[in-house]
C-alpha positions in Angstrom: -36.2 17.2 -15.4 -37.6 14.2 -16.7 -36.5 10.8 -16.3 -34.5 9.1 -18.7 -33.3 5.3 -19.5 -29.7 4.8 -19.5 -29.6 3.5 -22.9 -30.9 6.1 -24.3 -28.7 9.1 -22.8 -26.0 7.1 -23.6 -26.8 7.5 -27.4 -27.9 11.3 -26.6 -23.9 11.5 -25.6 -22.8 9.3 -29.0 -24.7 11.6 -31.2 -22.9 14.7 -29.7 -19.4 13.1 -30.3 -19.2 12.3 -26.1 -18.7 8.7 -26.7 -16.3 8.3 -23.6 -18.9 10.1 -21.8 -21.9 8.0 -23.5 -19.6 4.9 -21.9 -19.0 6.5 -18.6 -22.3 6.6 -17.5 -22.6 2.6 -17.3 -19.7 3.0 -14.9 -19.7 5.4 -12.5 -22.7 4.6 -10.5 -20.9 1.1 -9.7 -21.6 2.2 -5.8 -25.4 3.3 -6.6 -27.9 2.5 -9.5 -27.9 -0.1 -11.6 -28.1 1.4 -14.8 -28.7 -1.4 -17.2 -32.2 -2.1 -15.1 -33.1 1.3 -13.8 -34.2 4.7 -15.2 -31.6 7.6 -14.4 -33.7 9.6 -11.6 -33.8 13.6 -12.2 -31.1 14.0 -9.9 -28.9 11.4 -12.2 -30.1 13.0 -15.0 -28.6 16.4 -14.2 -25.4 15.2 -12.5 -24.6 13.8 -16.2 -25.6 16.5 -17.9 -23.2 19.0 -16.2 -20.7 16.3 -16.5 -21.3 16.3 -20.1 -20.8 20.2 -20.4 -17.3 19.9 -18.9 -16.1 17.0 -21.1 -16.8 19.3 -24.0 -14.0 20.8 -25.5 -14.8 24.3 -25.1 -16.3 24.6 -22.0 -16.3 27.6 -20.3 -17.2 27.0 -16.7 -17.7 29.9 -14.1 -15.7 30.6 -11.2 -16.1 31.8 -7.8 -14.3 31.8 -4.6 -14.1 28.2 -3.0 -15.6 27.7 0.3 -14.0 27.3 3.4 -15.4 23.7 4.4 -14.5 22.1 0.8 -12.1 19.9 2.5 -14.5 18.2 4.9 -17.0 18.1 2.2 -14.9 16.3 0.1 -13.4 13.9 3.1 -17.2 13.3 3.7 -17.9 11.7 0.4 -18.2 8.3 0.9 -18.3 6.9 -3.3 -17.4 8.3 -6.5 -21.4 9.0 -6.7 -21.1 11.3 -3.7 -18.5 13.2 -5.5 -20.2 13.4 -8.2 -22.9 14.8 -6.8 -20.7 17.2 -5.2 -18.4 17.9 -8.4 -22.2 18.6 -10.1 -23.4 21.5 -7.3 -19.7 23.2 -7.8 -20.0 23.7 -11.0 -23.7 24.7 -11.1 -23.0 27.6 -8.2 -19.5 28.5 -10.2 -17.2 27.6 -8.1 -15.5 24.6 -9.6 -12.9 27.0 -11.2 -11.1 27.6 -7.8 -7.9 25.9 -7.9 -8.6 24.6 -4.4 -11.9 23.3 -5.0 -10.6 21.6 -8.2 -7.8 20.2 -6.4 -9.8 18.9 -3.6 -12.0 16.8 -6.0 -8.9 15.8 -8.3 -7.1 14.3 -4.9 -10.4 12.2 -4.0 -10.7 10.4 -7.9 -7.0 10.3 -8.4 -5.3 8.8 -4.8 -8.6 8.0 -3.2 -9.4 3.8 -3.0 -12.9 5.0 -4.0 -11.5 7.4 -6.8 -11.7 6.6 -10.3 -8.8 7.7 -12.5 -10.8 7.4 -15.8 -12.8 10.5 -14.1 -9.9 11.7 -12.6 -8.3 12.2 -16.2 -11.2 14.4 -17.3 -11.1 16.8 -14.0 -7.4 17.0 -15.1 -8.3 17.9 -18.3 -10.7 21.1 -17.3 -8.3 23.2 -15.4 -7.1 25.7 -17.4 -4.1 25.9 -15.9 -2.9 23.4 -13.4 -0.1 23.7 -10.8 2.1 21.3 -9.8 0.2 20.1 -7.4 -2.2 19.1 -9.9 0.4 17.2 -12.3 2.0 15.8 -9.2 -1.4 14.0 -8.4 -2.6 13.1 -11.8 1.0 11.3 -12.4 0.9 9.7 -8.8 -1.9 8.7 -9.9 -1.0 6.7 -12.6 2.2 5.5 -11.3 0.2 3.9 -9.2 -2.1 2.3 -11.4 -1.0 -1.3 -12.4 -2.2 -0.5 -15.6 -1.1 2.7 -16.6 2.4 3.3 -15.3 3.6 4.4 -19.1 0.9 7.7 -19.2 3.2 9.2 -15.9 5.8 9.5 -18.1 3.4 10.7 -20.7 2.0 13.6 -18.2 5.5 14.5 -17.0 6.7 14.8 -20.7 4.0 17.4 -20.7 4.9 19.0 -18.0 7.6 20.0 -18.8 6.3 21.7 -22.1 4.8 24.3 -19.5 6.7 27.5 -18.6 4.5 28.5 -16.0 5.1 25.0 -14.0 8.4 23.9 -12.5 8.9 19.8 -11.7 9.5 19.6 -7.9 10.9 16.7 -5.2 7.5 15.5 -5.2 7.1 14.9 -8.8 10.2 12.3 -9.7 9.3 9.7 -7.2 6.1 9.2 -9.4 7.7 9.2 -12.3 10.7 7.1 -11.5 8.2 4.5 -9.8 6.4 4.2 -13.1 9.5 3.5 -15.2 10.6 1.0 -12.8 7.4 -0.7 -13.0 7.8 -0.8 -16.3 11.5 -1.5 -15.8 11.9 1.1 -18.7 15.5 2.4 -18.0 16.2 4.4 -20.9 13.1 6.9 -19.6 14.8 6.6 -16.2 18.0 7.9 -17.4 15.9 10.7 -19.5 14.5 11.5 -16.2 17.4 11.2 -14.1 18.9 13.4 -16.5 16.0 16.0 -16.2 16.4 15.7 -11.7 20.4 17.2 -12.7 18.9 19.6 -15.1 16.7 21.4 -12.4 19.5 21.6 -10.3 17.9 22.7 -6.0 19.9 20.4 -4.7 16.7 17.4 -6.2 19.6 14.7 -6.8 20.3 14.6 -3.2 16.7 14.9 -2.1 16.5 11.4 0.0 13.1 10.5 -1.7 14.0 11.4 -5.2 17.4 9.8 -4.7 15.6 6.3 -3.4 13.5 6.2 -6.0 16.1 6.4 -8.9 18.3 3.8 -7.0 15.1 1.7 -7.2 15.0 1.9 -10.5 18.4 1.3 -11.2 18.3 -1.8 -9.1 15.1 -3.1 -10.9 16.9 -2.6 -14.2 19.6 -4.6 -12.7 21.8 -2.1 -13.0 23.8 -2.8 -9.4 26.6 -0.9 -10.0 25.1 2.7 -10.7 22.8 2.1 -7.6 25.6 1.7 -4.9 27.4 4.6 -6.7 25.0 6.9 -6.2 23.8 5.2 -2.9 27.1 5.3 -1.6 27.8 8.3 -2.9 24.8 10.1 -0.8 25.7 7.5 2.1 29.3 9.2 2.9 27.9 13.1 2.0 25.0 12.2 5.0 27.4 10.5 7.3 26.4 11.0 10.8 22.8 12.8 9.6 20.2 9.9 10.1 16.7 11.2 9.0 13.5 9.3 7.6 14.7 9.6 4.1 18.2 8.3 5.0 16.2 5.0 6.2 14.2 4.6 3.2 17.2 5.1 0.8 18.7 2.0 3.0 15.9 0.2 2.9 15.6 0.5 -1.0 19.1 -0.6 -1.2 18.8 -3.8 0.8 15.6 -4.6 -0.9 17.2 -4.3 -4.2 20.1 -6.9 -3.3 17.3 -9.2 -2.0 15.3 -8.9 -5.6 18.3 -9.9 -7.1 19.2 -12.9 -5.3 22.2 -11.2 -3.4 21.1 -12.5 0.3 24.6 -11.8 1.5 24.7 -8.5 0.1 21.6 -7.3 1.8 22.5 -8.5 4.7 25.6 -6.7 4.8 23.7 -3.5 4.2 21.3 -4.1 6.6 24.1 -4.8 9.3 25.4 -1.9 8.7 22.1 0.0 8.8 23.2 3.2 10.8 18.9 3.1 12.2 16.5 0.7 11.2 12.9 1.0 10.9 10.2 -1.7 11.2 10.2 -1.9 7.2 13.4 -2.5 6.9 12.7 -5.9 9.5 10.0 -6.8 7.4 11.9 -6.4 4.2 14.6 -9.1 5.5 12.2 -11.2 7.3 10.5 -11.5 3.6 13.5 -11.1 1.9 15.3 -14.8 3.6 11.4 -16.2 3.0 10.7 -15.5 -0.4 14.4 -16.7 -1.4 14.2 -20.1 0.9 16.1 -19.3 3.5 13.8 -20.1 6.3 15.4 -20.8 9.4 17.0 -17.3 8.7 14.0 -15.5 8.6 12.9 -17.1 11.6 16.0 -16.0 13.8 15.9 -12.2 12.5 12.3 -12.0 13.4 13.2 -13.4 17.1 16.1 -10.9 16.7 14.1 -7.7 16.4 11.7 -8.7 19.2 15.0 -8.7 21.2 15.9 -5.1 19.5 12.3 -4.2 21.2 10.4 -3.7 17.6 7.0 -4.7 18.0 5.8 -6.7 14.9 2.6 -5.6 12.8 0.5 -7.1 10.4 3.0 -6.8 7.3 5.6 -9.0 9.6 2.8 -11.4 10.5 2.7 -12.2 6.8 5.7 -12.1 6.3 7.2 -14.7 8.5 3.9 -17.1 8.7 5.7 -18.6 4.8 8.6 -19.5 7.1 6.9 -20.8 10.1 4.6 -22.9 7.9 8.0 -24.6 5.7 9.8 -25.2 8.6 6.6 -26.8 10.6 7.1 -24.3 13.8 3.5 -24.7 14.9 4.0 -23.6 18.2 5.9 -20.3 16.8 2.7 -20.1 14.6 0.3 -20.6 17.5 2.2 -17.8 19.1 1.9 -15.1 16.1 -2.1 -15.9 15.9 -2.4 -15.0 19.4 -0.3 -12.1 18.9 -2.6 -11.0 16.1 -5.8 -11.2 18.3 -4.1 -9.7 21.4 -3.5 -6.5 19.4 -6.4 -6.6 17.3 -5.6 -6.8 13.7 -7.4 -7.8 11.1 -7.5 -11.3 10.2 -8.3 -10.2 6.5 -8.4 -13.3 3.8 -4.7 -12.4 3.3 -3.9 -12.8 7.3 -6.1 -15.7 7.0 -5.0 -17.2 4.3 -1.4 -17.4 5.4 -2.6 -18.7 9.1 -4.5 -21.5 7.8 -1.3 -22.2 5.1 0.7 -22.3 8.3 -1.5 -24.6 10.0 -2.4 -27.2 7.3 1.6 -27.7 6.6 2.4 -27.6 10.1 0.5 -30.6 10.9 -2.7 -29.0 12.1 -5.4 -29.6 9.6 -8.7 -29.6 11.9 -7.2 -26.0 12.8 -7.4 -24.8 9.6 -10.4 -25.8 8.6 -11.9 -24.3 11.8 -10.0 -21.1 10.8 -11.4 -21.0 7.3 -15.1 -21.3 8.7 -14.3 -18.2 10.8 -13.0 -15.9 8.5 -15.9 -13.3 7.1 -14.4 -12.9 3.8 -13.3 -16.0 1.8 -11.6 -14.9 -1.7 -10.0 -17.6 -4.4 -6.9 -17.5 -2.1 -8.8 -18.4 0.8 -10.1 -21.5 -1.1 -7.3 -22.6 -2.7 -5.1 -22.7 0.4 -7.7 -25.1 2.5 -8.7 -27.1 -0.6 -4.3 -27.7 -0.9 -4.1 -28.0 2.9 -6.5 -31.1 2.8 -5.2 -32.6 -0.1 -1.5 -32.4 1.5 -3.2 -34.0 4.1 -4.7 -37.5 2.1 -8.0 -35.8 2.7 -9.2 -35.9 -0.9 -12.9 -36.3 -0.4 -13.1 -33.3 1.9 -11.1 -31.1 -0.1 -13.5 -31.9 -3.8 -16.4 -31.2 -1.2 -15.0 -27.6 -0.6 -13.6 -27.1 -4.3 -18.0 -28.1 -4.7 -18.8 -25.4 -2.3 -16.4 -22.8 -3.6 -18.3 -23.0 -7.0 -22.2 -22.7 -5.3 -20.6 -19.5 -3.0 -20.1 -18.0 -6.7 -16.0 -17.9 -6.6 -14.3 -18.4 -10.0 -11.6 -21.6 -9.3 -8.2 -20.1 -10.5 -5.6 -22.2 -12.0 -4.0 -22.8 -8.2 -7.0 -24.1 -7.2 -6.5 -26.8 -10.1 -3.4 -27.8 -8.6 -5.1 -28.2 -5.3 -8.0 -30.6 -6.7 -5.6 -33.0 -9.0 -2.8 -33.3 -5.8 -5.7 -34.4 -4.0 -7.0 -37.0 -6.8 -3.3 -38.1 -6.8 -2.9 -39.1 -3.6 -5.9 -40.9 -2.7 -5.7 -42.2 -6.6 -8.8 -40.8 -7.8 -8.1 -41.3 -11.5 -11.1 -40.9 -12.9 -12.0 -38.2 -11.0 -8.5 -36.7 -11.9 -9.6 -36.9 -15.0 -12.8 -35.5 -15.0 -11.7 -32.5 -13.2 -8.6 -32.2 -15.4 -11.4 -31.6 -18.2 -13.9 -29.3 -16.3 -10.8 -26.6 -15.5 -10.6 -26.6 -19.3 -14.3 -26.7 -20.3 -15.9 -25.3 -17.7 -13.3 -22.9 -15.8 -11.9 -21.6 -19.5 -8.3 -22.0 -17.9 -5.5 -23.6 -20.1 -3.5 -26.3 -18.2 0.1 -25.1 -16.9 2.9 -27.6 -16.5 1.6 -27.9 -13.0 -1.4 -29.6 -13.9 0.3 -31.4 -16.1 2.9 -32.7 -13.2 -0.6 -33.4 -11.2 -1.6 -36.1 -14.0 1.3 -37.5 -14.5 1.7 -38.3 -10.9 -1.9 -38.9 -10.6 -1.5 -42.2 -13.6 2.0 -42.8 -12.6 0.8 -43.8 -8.9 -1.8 -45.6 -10.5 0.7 -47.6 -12.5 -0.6 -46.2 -15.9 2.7 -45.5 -16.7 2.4 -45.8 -20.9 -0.8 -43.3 -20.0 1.5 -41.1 -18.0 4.3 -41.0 -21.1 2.0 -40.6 -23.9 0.2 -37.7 -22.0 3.7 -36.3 -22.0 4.2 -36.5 -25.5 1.0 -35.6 -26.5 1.1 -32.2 -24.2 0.9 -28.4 -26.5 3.4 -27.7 -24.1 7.0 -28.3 -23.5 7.5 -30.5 -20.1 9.8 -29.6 -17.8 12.2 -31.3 -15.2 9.2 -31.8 -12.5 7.1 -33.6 -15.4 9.8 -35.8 -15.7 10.7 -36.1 -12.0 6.7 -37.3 -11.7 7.0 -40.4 -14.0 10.6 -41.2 -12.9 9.3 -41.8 -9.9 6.6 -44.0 -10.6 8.7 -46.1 -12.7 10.7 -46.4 -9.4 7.6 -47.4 -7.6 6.6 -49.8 -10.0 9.8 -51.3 -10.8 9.7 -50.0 -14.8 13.7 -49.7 -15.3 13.0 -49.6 -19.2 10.5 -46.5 -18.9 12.3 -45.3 -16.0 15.9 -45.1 -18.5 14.5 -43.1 -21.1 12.8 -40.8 -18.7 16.4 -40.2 -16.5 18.0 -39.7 -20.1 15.1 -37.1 -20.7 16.0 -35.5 -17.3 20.0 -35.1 -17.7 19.2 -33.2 -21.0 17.1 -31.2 -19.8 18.9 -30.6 -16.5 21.9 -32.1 -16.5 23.4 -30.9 -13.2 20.3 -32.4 -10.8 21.4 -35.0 -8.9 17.8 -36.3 -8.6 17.4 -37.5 -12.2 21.0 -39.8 -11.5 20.1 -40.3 -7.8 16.5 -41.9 -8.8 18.2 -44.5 -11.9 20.9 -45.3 -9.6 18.3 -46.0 -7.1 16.2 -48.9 -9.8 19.3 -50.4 -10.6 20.0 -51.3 -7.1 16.7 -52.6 -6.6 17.6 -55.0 -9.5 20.4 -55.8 -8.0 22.7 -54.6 -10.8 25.7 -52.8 -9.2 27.5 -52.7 -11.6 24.9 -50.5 -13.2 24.8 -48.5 -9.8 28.8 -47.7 -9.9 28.7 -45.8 -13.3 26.0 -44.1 -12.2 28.0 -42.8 -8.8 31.1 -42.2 -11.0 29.5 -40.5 -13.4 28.3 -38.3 -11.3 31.7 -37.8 -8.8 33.0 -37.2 -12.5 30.5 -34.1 -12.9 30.9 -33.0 -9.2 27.1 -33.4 -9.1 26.6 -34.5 -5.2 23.2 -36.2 -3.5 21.1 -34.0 -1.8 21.1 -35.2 2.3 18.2 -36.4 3.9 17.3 -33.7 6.6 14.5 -33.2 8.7 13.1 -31.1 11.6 11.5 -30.8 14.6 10.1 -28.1 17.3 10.3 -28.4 20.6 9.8 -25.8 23.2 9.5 -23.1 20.5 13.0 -24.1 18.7 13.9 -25.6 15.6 15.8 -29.2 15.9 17.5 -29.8 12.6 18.8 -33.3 11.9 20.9 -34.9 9.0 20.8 -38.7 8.2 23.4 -40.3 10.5 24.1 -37.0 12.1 26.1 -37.1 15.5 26.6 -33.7 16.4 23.6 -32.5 18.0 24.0 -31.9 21.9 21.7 -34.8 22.9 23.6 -37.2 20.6 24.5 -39.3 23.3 20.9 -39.8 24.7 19.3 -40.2 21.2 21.9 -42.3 20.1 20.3 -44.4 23.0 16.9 -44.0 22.7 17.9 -45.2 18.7 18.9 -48.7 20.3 16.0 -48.6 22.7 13.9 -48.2 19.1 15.4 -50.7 17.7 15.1 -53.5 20.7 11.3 -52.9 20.9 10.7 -53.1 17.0 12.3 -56.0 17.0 10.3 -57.4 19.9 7.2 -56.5 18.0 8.5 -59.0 14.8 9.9 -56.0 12.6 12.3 -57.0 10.3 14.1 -54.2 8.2 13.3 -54.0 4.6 17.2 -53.5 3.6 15.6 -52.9 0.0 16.0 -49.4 0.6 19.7 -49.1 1.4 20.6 -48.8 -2.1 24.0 -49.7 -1.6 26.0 -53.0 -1.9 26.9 -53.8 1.7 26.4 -56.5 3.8 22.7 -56.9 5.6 23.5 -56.1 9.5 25.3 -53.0 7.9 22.3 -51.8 5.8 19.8 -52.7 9.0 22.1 -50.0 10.9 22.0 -47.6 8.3 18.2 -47.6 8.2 17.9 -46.7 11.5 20.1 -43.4 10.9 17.5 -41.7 8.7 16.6 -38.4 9.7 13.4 -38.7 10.4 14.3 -41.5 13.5 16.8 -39.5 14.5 14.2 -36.8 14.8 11.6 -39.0 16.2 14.3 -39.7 18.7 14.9 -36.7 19.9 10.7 -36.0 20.4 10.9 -39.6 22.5 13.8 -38.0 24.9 12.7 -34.1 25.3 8.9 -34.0 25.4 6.7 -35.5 28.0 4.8 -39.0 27.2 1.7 -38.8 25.3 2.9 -35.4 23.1 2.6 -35.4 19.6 5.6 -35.7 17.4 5.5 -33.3 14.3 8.4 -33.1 12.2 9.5 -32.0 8.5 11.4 -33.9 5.7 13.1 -32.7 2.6 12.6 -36.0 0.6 10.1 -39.0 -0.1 9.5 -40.8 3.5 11.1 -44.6 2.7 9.4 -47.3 2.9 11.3 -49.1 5.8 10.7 -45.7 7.9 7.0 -45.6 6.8 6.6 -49.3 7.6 8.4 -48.9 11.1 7.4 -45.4 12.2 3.5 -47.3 12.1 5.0 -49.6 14.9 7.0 -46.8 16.8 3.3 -44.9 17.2 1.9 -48.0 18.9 4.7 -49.0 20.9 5.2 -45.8 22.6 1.8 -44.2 22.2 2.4 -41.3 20.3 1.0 -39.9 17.7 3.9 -38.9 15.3 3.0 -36.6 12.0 5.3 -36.6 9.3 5.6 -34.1 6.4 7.3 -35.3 3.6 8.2 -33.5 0.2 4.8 -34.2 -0.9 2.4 -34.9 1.7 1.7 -36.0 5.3 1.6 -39.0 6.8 -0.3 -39.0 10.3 1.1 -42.0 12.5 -1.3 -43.4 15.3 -1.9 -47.0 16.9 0.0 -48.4 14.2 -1.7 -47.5 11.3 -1.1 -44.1 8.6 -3.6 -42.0 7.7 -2.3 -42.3 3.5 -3.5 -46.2 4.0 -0.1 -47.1 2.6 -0.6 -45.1 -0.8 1.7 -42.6 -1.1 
């Protein structure tokens, strides 16, 4: 057979009505030839061709008994081109008609990572008469499928227009999974109603069962899910089987989704066995809905229960570690990862080098991400943000440079990255310019995070009018944190008249956040206008809207210190309290003098001096000085903006005692050595 070019088979295929076909060929080879530059080889040539007899209509294909070894041949394909090849010789020697041999290759395109269910469709398609097996795997298949959820339904509905074919346990979990993916619940119900119908006892069937309380839960239809849960929970009392698990698991997960922490945890208290997912799933569960030092305890718990973590755990809790700045905790889980030899894949990796940028630990990170084989846009994006949190805006434009000559498409993330680290080392025309290339050059249309990025980015600047008339100039409408960026640059900048009609902005938009209140209440005080300051308070005592406390952390030994601004009521109190005064005494020494600016309330000055010295972060600091050995580092975690008093002071504190203290604050670090700070006093 004769060579051919690819463009012209492909209108060979057009002219017999095989346009599908015609547009298959440029596709299926994606793990061999280039089509668009080579000539189809005889081999190709006939491969097609066959294809091309079984995509027509009629075909009538011959059949013969299937051989023993299909199963291994199959398994032994390593691309869709192998099975091609193999799919080609069946159907030449007549044996592709064996149900076995037809199932065999419909398994490998359909479920198979190196399947294709566009091909899979059109084996589908050519038995004459499939079994459920068959419509089982074409519909888990598409369940499956990010992209097709909506033809399962499809398939099943034709299913069940078959007399010779009964639906079976294994065919409603695919089904159900596609119309929660969907979150379709009326084809739920018609399929829940359908599981009753066929009567064999399906509606009890643990896997069946999970999967329709899945859906209900994603439908947010709570109720219905712990009726039927329930329901099954007291019939099974006392029977504990794999299926039992899962259906507890589903239900715990579901609370979760929903934001009901207590409610899963409930559930999962009163687990009658757990399994490691159902760990993972609470581990992620307090993560993903903020409740970190949570997560952190039940992943110490089940080490104590004797359940080994895997690599779904590892990335799981590393979110946790990294928010709560546990770096020794994180250390531990990376050498847990090498001692039992998993994969430190770009998403491992990824979430390692997340942990170790916002735990303090920036050089680590950096090393990490030169050691991982595989970088993806992840990869970038999470060291590029790691050195901008850091005040390391140069390095991280160098790698955002280098992510674009290694060939990797910025995404919008990576944006958010690059403009964080303009604003802090206040790059603006750089900001700018980068600003412009995501839009230009990337194609990407600017999210309110960018946005938030610029206006911080001219608001630290002190291009405050610039700041507001990007604002009202944006094709978007800005949210609270747009408005929480140039609120506090007016703050900065002393701009109370800006800074008004912003806060007015803010408690429209939102008017139960204390921040918006907290922040004008803040630049009256700095004016000295307390009378200004008192209708703020009362305002807000009038709408119950209370400040958020200043709270901070720090590891020592492995555990998680958490402190509260003039808290008392930690077990050292006594000895910090003292090593507070010792502080103090040597500060003073040195010629501090407290900036009482930033006790924004109208007491007298030896008062306000006290109360500056009862910010978290000293207290925390404090703590460090009394329970580690001289010469340790200090790392510890803030929920707000680090004052400028405790900025000013914690410079002298690194010098006097010769440590070097690093601080993360809601929006960046601050690394304390010798008396000087890494931001250079721009922050």
């Amino acid at each position: 057979m004769a060579s051919m070019s690819a463009g012209a088979l492909k209108a060979l295929f057009t002219l017999l009505g095989l346009l599908s076909l015609g547009h298959l060929i440029f596709t299926i080879y994606k793990d061999g030839l280039p089509f668009r530059k080579e000539l189809i080889t005889p081999i190709d040539l006939e491969v097609v061709v066959i294809m091309a007899v079984m995509a027509l209509p009629s075909a009538h294909l011959p059949s013969d008994s299937a051989s023993p070894y299909v199963q291994v041949e199959v398994r032994n394909c390593k691309t869709m081109r192998d099975l091609m090849l193999f799919h080609a010789r069946r159907i030449k020697t007549g044996r592709i008609r064996d149900p076995f041999v037809a199932a065999e290759i419909l398994k490998f395109c359909a479920l198979d990572e190196r399947g294709d269910l566009q091909y899979a469709r059109q084996v589908f398609n050519q038995i004459e008469q499939p079994n459920c097996f068959s419509w089982n795997t074409i519909m888990r298949a598409c369940s499956d499928s990010e992209h097709q959820p909506l033809e399962a339904f499809v398939i099943f509905r034709e299913m069940l227009q078959q007399e010779e074919v009964e639906p079976n346990r294994f065919t409603f979990p695919s089904v159900l999974k596609a119309c929660a993916q969907m979150a379709r619940i009326q084809e739920g119900k018609q399929v829940h109603g359908q599981i009753i119908k066929c009567g064999s006892g399906l509606d009890s069937d643990q896997f069946v069962l999970s999967n329709l309380v899945r859906l209900y839960m994603i439908c947010g239809l709570t109720q219905d899910a712990c009726r039927l849960f329930r329901k099954n929970a007291v019939k099974r009392a006392g029977s504990i089987s794999e299926g039992t698990v899962v259906l507890w698991n589903v239900m715990v997960d579901g609370h979760i989704k929903n934001g009901d922490i207590i409610g899963g945890r409930r559930l999962f208290d009163e687990m009658p066995q757990r399994s490691l997912v159902s760990w993972n799933g609470m581990i992620a569960g307090y993560a993903q809905n903020g409740f970190f030092k949570e997560a952190l305890e039940i992943f110490r718990e089940m080490q104590l229960k004797g359940v080994n973590p895997n690599y779904v755990t590892l990335v799981s809790v590393l979110p946790a570690i990294a928010r709560l700045g546990a770096l020794e905790l994180g250390k531990w889980v990376h050498a847990y990862a090498k001692k039992n030899k998993m994969e430190v894949d770009d998403v491992l990796g990824s979430a390692l080098i997340d942990m170790y940028a916002k735990c303090g630990n920036i050089g680590k990170a950096v090393q990490l991400f030169h050691k991982l084989p595989q970088k993806n846009t992840i990869t970038w994006s999470t060291i590029i943000g790691g050195l901008a949190m850091h005040g390391q805006a140069r390095e991280a434009l160098g790698y955002f440079s280098k992510m674009e000559q290694a060939g990797v498409k910025p995404s919008d993330v990576c944006y958010i990255g690059v403009l964080s680290a303009c604003a802090h080392a206040g790059l603006v025309h750089e900001g700018r310019d980068y600003f412009n290339h995501m839009v230009k050059v990337s194609g990407l249309r600017p999210k309110l995070e960018h946005y938030g990025c610029m206006v911080d980015l001219l608001g630290r600047a002190g291009l405050l009018e610039e700041a507001e008339e990007l604002i009202l100039n944006m094709p978007i409408k800005p949210d609270d944190v747009i408005f929480k960026a140039l609120l506090g640059a007016c703050k900065m900048h002393g701009n109370v008249e800006i800074g008004k009609l912003v806060a007015e902005s803010l408690m429209k938009l939102n008017p139960c956040d204390s921040g918006s209140y907290v922040a004008l209440s803040n630049m009256y005080a700095l004016l000295g206008n307390w009378d200004a300051v008192a209708k703020m308070r009362l305002m807000m005592k009038e709408i119950d809207i209370r400040k958020d406390p200043g709270c901070s952390w720090i590891e020592v030994d492995g555990m998680i210190h958490e402190f509260l601004v003039e808290d008392d009521l930690h077990p050292k109190a006594k000895e910090i309290h003292l090593m507070l005064e010792e502080m103090a005494e040597k500060l003073k020494l040195s010629g501090y003098n407290p900036d009482t600016n930033h006790v924004l309330l109208n007491i007298g000055e030896e008062e306000k001096e006290s109360k500056l010295f009862y910010h978290s972060e000293k207290i925390a600091i404090a703590f460090g000085l009394v329970t580690t050995s001289h010469g340790t580092p200090l790392r510890i975690a803030k929920n707000l903006r680090i004052c400028g008093d405790c900025h000013s002071s914690i410079k002298l504190i690194s010098r006097i005692f010769n440590r070097k203290i690093v601080i993360r604050d809601r929006k960046r670090f601050h690394h304390f050595e010798s008396g000087f700070c890494s931001c250079k006093d721009y922050w």
